[in-house]
C-alpha positions as CSV (number, residue, x, y, z in Angstrom):
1,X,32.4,-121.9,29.5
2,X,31.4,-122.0,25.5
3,X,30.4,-118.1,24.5
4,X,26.7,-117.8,25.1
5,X,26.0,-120.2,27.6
6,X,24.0,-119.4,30.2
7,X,25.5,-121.5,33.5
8,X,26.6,-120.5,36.8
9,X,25.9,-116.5,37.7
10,X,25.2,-115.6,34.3
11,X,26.9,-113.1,32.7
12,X,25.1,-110.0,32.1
13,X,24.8,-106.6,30.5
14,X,26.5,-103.1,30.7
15,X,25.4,-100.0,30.2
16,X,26.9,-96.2,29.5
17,X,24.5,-92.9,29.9
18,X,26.5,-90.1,30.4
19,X,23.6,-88.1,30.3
20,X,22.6,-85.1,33.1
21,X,19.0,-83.7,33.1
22,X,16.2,-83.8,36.0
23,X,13.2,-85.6,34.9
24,X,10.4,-87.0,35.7
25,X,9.9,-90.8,35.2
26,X,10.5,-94.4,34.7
27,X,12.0,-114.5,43.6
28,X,13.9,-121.0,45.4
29,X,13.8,-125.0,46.7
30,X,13.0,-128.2,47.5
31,X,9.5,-127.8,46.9
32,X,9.5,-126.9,42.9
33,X,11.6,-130.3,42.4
34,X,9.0,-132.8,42.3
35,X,8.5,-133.5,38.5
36,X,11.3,-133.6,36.4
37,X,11.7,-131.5,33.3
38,X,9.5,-132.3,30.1
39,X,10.3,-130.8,26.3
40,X,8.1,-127.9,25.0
41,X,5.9,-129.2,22.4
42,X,4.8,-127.0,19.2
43,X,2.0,-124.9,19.0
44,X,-0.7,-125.5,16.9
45,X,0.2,-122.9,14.1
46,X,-2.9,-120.1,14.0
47,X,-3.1,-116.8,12.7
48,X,-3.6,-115.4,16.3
49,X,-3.2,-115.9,19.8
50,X,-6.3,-116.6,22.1
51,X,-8.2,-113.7,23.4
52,X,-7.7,-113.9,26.9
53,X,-10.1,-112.0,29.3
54,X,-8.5,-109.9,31.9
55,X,-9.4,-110.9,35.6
56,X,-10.2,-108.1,38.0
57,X,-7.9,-104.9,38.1
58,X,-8.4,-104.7,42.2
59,X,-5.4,-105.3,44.1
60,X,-5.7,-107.7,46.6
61,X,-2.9,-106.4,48.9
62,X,-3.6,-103.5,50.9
63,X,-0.2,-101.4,50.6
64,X,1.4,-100.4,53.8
65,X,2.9,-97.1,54.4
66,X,6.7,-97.0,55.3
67,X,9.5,-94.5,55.1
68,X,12.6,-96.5,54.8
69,X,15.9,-95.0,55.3
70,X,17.4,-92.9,52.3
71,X,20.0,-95.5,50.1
72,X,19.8,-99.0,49.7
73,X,18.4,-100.8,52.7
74,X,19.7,-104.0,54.3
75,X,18.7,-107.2,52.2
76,X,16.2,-109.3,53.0
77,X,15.0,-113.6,52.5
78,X,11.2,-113.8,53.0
79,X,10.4,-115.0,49.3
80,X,9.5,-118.7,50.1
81,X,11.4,-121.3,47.3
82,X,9.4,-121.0,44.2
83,X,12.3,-122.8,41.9
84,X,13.9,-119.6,41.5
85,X,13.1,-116.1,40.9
86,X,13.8,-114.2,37.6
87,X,12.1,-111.3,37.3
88,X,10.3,-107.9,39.2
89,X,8.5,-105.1,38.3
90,X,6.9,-102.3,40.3
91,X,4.7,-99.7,39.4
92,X,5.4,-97.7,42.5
93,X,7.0,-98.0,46.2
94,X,3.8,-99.9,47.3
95,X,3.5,-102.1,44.7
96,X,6.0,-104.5,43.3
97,X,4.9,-108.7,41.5
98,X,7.8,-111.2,41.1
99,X,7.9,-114.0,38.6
100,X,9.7,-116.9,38.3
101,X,9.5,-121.4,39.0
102,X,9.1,-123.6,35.9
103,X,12.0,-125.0,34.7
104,X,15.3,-123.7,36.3
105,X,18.3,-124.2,34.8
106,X,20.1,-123.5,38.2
107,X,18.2,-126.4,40.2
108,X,20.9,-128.9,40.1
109,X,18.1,-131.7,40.5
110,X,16.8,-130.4,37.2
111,X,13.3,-130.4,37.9
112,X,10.3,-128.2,37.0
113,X,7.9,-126.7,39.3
114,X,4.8,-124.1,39.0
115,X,5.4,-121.1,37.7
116,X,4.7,-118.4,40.6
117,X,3.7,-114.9,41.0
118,X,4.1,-113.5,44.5
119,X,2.7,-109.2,45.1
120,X,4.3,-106.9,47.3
121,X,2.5,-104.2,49.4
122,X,5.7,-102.0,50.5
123,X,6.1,-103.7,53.5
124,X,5.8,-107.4,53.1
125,X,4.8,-110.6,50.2
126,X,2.2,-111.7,50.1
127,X,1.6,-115.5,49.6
128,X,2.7,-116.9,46.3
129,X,-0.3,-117.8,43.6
130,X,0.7,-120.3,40.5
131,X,-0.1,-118.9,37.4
132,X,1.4,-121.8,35.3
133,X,0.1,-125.3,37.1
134,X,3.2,-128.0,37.8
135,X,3.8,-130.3,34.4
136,X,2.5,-133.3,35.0
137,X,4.7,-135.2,32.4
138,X,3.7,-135.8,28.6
139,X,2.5,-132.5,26.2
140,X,2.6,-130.0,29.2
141,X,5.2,-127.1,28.9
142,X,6.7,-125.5,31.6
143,X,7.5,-122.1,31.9
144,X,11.1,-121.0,31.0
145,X,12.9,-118.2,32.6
146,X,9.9,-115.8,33.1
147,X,10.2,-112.2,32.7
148,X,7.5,-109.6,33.8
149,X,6.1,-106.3,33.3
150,X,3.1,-104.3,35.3
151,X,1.6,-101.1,34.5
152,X,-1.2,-98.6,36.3
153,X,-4.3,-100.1,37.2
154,X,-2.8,-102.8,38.0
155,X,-2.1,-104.5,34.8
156,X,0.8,-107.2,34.4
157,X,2.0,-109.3,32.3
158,X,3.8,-112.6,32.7
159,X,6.1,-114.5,29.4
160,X,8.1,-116.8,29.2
161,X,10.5,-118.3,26.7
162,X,7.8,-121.1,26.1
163,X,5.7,-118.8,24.3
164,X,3.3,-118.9,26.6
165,X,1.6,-115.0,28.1
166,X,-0.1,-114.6,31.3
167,X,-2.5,-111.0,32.5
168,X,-3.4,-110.7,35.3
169,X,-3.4,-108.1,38.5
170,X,-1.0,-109.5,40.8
171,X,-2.9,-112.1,42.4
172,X,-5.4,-113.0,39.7
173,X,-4.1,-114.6,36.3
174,X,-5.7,-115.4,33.0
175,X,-5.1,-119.3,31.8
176,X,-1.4,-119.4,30.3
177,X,-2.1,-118.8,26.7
178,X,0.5,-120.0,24.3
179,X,1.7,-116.8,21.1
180,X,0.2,-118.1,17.8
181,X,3.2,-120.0,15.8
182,X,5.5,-117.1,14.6
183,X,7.1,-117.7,10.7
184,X,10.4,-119.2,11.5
185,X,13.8,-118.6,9.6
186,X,16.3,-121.2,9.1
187,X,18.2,-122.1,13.2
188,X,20.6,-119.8,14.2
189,X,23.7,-122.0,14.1
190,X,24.4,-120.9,18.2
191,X,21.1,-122.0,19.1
192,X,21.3,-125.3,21.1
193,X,17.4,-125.8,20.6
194,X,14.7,-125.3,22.8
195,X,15.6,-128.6,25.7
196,X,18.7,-126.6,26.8
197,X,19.1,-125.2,29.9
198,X,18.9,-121.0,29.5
199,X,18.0,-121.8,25.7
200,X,14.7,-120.3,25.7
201,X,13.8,-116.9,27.4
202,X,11.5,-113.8,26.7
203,X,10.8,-110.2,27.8
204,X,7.9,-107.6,28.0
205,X,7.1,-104.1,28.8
206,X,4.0,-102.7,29.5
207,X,3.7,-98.9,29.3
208,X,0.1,-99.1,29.8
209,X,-3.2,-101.3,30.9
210,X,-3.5,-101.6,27.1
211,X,-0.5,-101.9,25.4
212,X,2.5,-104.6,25.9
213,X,5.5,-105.5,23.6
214,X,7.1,-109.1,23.8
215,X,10.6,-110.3,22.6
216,X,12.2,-113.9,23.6
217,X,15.9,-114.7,22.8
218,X,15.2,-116.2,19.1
219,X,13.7,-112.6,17.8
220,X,10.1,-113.6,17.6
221,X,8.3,-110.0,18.6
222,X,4.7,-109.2,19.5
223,X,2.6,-106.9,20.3
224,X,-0.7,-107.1,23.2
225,X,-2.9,-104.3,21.9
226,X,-6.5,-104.7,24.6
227,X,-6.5,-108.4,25.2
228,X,-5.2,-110.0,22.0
229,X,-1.6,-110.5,21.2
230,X,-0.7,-109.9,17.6
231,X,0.8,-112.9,15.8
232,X,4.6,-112.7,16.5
233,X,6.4,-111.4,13.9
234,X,10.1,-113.0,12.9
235,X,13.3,-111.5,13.0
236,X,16.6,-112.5,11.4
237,X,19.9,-111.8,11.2
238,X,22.7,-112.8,8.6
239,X,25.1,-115.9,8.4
240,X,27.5,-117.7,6.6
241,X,24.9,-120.0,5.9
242,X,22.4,-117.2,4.5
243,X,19.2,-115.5,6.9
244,X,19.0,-116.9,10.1
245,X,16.9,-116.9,13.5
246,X,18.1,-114.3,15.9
247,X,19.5,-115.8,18.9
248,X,21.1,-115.1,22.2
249,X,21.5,-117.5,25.2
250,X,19.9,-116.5,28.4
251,X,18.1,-112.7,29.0
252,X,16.8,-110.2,26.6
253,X,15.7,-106.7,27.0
254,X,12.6,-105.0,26.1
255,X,11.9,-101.3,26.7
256,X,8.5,-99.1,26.1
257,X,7.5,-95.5,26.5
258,X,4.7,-96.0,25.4
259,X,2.6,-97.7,22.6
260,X,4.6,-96.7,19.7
261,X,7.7,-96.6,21.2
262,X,9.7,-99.7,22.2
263,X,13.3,-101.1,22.0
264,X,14.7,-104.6,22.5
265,X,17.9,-105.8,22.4
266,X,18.6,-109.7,21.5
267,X,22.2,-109.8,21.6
268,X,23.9,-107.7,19.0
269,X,21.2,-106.4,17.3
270,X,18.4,-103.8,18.6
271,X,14.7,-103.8,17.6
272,X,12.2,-100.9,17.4
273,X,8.7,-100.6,16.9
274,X,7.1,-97.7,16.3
275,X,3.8,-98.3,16.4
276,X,3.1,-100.4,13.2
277,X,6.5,-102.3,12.3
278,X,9.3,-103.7,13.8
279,X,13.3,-102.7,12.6
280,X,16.2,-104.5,13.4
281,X,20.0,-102.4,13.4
282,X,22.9,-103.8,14.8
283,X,23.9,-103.2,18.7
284,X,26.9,-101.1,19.9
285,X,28.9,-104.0,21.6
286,X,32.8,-105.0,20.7
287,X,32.7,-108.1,18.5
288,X,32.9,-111.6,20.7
289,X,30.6,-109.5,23.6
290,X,28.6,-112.2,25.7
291,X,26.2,-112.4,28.3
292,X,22.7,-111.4,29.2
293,X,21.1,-108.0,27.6
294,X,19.0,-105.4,29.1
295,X,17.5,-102.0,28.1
296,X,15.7,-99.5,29.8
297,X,14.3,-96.3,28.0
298,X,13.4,-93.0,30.0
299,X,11.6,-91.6,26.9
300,X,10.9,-92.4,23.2
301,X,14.0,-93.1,21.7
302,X,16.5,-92.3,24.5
303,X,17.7,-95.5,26.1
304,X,20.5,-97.2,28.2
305,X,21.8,-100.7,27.1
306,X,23.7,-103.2,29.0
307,X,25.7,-106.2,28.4
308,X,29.0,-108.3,30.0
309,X,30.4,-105.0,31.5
310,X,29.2,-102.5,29.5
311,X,26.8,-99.7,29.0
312,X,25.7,-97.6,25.9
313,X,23.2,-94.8,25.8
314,X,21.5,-93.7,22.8
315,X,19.7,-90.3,22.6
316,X,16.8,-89.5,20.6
317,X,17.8,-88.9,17.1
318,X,21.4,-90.4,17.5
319,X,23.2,-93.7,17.3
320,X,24.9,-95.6,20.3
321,X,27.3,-94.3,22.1
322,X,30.5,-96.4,22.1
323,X,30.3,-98.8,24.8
324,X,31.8,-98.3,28.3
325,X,33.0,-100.7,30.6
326,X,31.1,-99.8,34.6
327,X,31.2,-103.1,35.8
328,X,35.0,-104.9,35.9
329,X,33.4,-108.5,36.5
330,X,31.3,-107.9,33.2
331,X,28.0,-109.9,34.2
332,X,25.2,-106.9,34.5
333,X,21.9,-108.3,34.5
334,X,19.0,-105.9,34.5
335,X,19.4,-102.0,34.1
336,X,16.5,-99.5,35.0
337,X,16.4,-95.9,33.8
338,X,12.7,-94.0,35.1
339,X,14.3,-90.7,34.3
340,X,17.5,-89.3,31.8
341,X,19.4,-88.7,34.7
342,X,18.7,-91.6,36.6
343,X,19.7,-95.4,36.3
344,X,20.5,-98.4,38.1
345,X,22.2,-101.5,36.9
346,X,22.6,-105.0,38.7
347,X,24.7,-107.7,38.3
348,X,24.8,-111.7,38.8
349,X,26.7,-110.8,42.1
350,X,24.0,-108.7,43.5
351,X,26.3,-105.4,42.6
352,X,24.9,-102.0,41.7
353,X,26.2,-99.2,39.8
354,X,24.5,-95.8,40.2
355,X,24.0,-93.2,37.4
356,X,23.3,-89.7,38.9
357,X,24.9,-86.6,37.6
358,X,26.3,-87.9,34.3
359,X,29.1,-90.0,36.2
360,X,28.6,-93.9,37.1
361,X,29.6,-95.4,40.4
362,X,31.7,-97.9,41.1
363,X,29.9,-101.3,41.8
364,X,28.6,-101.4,45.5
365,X,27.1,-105.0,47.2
366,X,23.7,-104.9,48.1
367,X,22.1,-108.3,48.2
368,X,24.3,-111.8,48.5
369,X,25.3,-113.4,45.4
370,X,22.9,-116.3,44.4
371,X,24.1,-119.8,45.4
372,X,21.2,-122.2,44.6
373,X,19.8,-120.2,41.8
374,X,22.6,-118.5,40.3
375,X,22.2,-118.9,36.8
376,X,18.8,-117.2,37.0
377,X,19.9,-113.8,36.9
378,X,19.6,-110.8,39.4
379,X,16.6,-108.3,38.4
380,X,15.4,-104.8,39.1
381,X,12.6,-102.2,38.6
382,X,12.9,-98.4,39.4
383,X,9.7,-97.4,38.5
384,X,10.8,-93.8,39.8
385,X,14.3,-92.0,40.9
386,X,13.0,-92.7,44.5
387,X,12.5,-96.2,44.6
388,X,13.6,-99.6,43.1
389,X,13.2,-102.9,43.8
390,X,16.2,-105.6,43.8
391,X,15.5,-109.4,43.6
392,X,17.8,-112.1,43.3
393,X,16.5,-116.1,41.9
394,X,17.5,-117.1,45.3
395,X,14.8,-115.0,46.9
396,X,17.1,-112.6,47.7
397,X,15.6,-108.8,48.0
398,X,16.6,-105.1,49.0
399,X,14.6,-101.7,48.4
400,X,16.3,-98.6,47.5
401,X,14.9,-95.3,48.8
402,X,15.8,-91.8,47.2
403,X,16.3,-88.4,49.1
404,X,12.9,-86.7,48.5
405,X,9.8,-89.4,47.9
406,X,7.8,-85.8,46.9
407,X,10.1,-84.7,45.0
408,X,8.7,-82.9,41.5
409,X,10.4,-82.6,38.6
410,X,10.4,-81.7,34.9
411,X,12.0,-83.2,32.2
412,X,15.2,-81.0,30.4
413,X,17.4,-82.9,28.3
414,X,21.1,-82.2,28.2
415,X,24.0,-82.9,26.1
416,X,26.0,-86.7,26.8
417,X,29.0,-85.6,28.8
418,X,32.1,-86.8,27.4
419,X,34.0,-89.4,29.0
């Protein structure tokens, strides 16, 4: 396989916090194969996205209590096909929204289906709502490898590596708007262009009901601030053949504390804002690293990176730690971190390795490994040290439950612990 290439079970991203402190914190069928897969076309270049008008903040599931057993428990298939699922987020054990359809680069038929959004009540999902109609051949786009990101009230958001963002509340979702045309930079030479399967993807993070950060996997950045994304800004890298695109095949990361604090990692290079401007500096990984990135920041400026097999932490006020290797078949996926002291991290085999205590564990099977949707990644959200949500693109799920769901803490950083 060609470096970069997203095909099979993806490779993924790795991750190192050797960090101790106690703190306080942080989706596949027959049925989406009916059209077949049509080119994005270009946005009419504005100045600004549409304003899109937020539907109603109620939740339409009524959460049901359960106390599942302490640890990771058994996996579970109730997701009905949707084309494949490729992302989760929860905003607490009650409350979890998947994402995923459009076009899948792991349906072998190569079709394109609805984009889908299915809510989770702590017990059960619901029934899947489109968010992103089927294509029906000519100038419509399809959604491509959707990521997603909720916040209190509840406020998600939906992207994809279209350029097109979705709001809505888990059940209820604006009219897929497409990002205003972002400046673009000469093509990265490793970019394939935009009709490649796993060319095009995007991230987001919402720390709050009015504030979201977007990234896809060619550097364009934004920023939702109310209702309005900002026009995305472009960010480049260096060649041989001079400034460039950013580029990385398959996932991207994107991490917020809140709305002046946010890191995203496109490969080997990390972005920050910080509340009026975007940086670029270059990521921690060995030269040739591949695979899918991830990030996940406890707190403003203290963050855990994955990617292949490894992990790098970087503490407020410092640089990266020098990547470790936690995951021997190098294809991490997704990485969560809701306190200092606490992180998971999943790979394209449905593995997880556990950071509690400073020490990482070794990786432990909790959901199958993907067979019809493989290529789509494995994704997670721990929205605190008690809970996190597991979700394959085959539909694949498993909930993890901590030791104390009451517990209370308070935040004390520590010194990284020496390998």
């Amino acid at each position: 396989m060609a470096p970069g290439r997203r095909v099979g079970v993806g490779t993924a991203v790795a991750l190192m916090l050797t960090v101790a402190l106690v703190a306080a914190a942080c989706g596949s069928s027959s049925a989406a194969r009916s059209v077949r897969r049509t080119p994005p076309t270009t946005a009419v270049p504005t100045t600004t996205a549409p304003t899109t008008t937020l539907p109603s903040a109620v939740p339409t599931t009524v959460p049901t209590p359960v106390v599942p057993a302490v640890g990771w428990a058994r996996p579970a298939t109730t997701l009905p096909p949707a084309g494949g699922y490729t992302g989760v987020s929860c905003i607490s054990g009650v409350f979890c929204v998947s994402v995923g359809g459009g076009a899948n680069e792991a349906d072998v038929s190569d079709s394109t289906g609805p984009g889908v959004v299915n809510a989770w009540d702590g017990a059960v999902w619901g029934t899947p709502s489109d968010y992103f109609a089927t294509p029906v051949g000519g100038s419509t786009t399809a959604p491509e490898l959707p990521g997603i990101a909720c916040s209190s009230g509840p406020l998600c958001a939906v992207v994809d590596g279209s350029g097109h963002t979705s709001l809505g509340d888990g059940t209820n979702w604006s009219t897929p708007a497409p990002l205003a045309a972002a400046p673009s930079a000469p093509a990265n030479p490793g970019d394939p262009g935009p009709d490649h399967e796993g060319s095009r993807s995007a991230a987001v993070d919402c720390p709050s009901g009015q504030f979201c950060a977007y990234v896809d996997n060619t550097g364009h950045v934004a920023v939702l601030q109310g209702t309005t994304w900002s026009a995305p800004q472009t960010m480049t890298t260096a060649s041989a053949s001079g400034t460039v695109d950013l580029y990385q095949s398959g996932r991207v990361g994107m991490s917020c504390t809140g709305d002046s604090s946010c890191t995203a990692l496109v490969g080997d290079t990390v972005l920050d804002w910080n509340g009026s401007s975007w940086t670029a500096s270059p990521a921690p990984w060995p030269s040739g690293t591949t695979g899918d990135s991830a990030v996940s920041c406890a707190a403003a400026g203290a963050c855990v990176a994955v990617r292949g097999p490894f992990v790098s932490v970087r503490l407020q006020g410092s640089g990266w730690s020098t990547p470790r290797s936690i995951d021997p078949d190098g294809h991490l996926d997704a990485v969560s971190c809701p306190t200092l002291a606490f992180c998971m991290a999943v790979d394209a085999y449905g593995n997880v390795v556990q950071l509690t205590g400073g020490a990482w564990s070794s990786p432990a099977k909790v959901v199958p490994t993907p067979t019809e949707y493989a290529g789509d990644g494995t994704s997670l959200s721990c929205p605190t040290d008690q809970f996190c949500m597991l979700l394959t693109g085959d539909g694949d799920y498993a909930t993890y439950q901590g030791t104390d769901p009451n517990a209370s803490v308070t935040t004390t950083t520590l010194p990284i612990v020496t390998p």
